[in-house]
N, C-alpha and C positions, 0 to 999 in steps of 0.2 A: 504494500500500500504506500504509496506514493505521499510525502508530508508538505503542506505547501509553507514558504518562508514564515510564513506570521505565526504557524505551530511551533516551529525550529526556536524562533525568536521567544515565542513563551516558556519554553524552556528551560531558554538559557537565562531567559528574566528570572523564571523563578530561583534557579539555582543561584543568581546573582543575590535575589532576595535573600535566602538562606545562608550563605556565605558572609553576607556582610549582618546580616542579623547574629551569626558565631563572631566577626568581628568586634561589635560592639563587646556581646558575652566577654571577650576574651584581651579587652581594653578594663572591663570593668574588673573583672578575675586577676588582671595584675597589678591595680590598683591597690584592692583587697588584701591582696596577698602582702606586698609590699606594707599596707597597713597592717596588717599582724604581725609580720616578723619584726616589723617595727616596737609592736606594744610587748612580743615576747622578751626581746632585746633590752626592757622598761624604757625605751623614749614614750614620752607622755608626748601625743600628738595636738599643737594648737593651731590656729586659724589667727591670724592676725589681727590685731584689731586696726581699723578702720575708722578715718574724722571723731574721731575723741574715744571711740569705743574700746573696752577693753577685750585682750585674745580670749577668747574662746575653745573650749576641749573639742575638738574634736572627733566624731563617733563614726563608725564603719557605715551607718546609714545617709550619712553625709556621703561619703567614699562612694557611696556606690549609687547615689542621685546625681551627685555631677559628674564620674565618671559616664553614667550613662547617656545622660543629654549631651554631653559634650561629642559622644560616637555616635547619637542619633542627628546631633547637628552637620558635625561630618560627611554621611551617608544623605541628606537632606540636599547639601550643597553639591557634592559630587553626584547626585539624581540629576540635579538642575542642571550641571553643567554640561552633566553627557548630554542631555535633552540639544541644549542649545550651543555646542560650541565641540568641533575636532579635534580641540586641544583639552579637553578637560582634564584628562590626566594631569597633564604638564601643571595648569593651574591650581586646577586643587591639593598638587602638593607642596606647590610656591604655599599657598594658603592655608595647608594644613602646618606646616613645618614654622610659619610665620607665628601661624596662632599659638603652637606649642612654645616657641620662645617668648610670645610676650605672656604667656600665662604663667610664666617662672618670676613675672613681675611680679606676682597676687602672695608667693611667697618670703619674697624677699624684701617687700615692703610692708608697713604697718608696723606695728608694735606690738610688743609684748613677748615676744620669742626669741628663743635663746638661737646661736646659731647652729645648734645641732636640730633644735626643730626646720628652722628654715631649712636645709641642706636635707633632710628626712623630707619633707613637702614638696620638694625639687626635683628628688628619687619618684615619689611617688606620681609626679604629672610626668614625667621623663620615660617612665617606664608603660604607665597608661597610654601616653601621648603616640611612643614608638608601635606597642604594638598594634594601634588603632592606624596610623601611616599605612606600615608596613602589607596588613591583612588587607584593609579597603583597596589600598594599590594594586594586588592580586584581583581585585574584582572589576577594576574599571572597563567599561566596553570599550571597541573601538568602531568608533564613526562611519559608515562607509559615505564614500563620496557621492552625492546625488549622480546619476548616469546623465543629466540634461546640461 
């Protein structure tokens, strides 16, 4: 039986679905991880405080709400870009790799943290950050040129 392009194509969507949905999973999972061997290790993990506020502890449920928006934002932008542009790869990893550097600013600024906390929150967006890069780059489509 004979499969026409747009079967082919839901396929490989769906399996793209699924692939970057393990992506996210596995941005959040090192996150986590990284948050525990942390608290094993006894670092007391804080959050900086921010325009007068004081740092705040920390909790695994934190870890694994921003981790995950942040891979669901990821896959959101890299959707859009495949939609509309033959370069999205290329872009979205200017833009992923941009974003993960400046979000080592959110640690490294504020008050209240020692600098072993800071340098533990640095680990943990670094290691979330990469394997979120790394896995969604494995899923990006490529564009075929319109034939007209």
């Amino acid at each position: 039986m004979a499969t026409s392009p747009h079967s082919t194509n839901a396929v490989a969507s769906g399996a793209r679905w699924q692939v970057r949905l393990l992506a996210v999973g596995a941005a959040v999972v090192a996150a986590v991880l990284v948050f525990v061997l942390l608290k094993v290790f006894g670092q007391e993990l804080r959050t900086p405080g921010m325009n007068g506020a004081a740092a705040a502890q920390l909790n695994v449920g934190a870890v694994v709400l921003v981790s995950a928006l942040a891979g669901f934002a990821a896959w959101a932008l890299l959707a859009v870009l495949e939609r509309f542009t033959q370069k999205a790869l290329m872009i979205w990893t200017i833009v992923a790799v941009a974003v993960l550097v400046l979000s080592l600013s959110g640690p490294m600024s504020g008050t209240g943290l020692s600098t072993g906390n800071r340098l533990a929150l640095a680990v943990m967006h670094i290691a979330a950050g990469t394997v979120l890069i790394v896995l969604m780059r494995r899923t990006a489509g490529r564009r075929r040129s319109d034939p007209s």
